[in-house]
C-alpha positions as CSV (number, residue, x, y, z in Angstrom):
1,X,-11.9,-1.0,16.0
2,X,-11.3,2.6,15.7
3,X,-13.8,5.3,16.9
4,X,-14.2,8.7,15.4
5,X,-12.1,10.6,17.4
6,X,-8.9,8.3,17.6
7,X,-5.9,9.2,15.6
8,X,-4.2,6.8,13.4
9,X,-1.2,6.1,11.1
10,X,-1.3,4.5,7.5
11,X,2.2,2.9,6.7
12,X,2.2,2.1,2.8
13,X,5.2,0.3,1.3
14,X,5.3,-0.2,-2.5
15,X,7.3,-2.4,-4.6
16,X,7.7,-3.4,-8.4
17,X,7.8,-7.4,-9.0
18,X,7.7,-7.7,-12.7
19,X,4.7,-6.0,-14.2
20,X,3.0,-5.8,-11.0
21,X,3.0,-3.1,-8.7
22,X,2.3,-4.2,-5.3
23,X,0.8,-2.0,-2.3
24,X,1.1,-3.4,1.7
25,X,-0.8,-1.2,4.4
26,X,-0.9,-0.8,7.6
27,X,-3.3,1.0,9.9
28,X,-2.0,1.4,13.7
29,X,-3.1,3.8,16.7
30,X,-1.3,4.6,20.0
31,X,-1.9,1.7,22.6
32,X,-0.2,3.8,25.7
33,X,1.9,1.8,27.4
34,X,2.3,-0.6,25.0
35,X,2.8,0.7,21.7
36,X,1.3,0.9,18.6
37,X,-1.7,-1.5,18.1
38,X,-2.0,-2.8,14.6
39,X,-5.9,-2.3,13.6
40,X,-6.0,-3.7,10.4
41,X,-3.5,-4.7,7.2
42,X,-4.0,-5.0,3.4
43,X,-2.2,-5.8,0.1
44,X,-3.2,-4.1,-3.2
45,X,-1.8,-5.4,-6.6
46,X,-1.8,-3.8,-9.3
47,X,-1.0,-4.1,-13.4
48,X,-0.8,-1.9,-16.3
49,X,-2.4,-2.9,-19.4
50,X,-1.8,-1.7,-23.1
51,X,-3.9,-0.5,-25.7
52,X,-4.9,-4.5,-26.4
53,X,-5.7,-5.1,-22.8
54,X,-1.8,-7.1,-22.2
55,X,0.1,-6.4,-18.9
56,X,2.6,-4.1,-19.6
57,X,6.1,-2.8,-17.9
58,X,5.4,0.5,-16.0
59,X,7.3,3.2,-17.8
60,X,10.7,4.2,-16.3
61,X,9.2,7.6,-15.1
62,X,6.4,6.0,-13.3
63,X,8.7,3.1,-11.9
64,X,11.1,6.3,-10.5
65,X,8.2,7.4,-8.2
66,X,8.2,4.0,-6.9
């Protein structure tokens, strides 16, 4: 677990698989001598919709932040 006063790091990777936009995480803290600890992980998905409640592409502008 992580207490209030440890410092951590959230790693986010993102990547486009069709119409689904797909989110990994991973939340670490400093474990001294041996590294960073992985605390925890987690996976987010993701899909657009259009006006008739249909996946839909991301637009190319969105898909260029990605």
């Amino acid at each position: 677990p992580l207490r209030f006063d440890e410092l951590f790091c959230v790693t986010m990777n993102s990547r486009v698989e069709g119409v689904r936009l797909k989110i990994d995480y991973s939340i670490t803290r400093e474990g001294g001598d041996s590294g960073a600890v992985e605390i925890a992980t987690g996976e987010t998905t993701l899909v657009p919709l259009d006006a008739q409640f249909r996946p839909a592409r991301l637009p190319r502008a969105a898909l260029a932040l990605f």
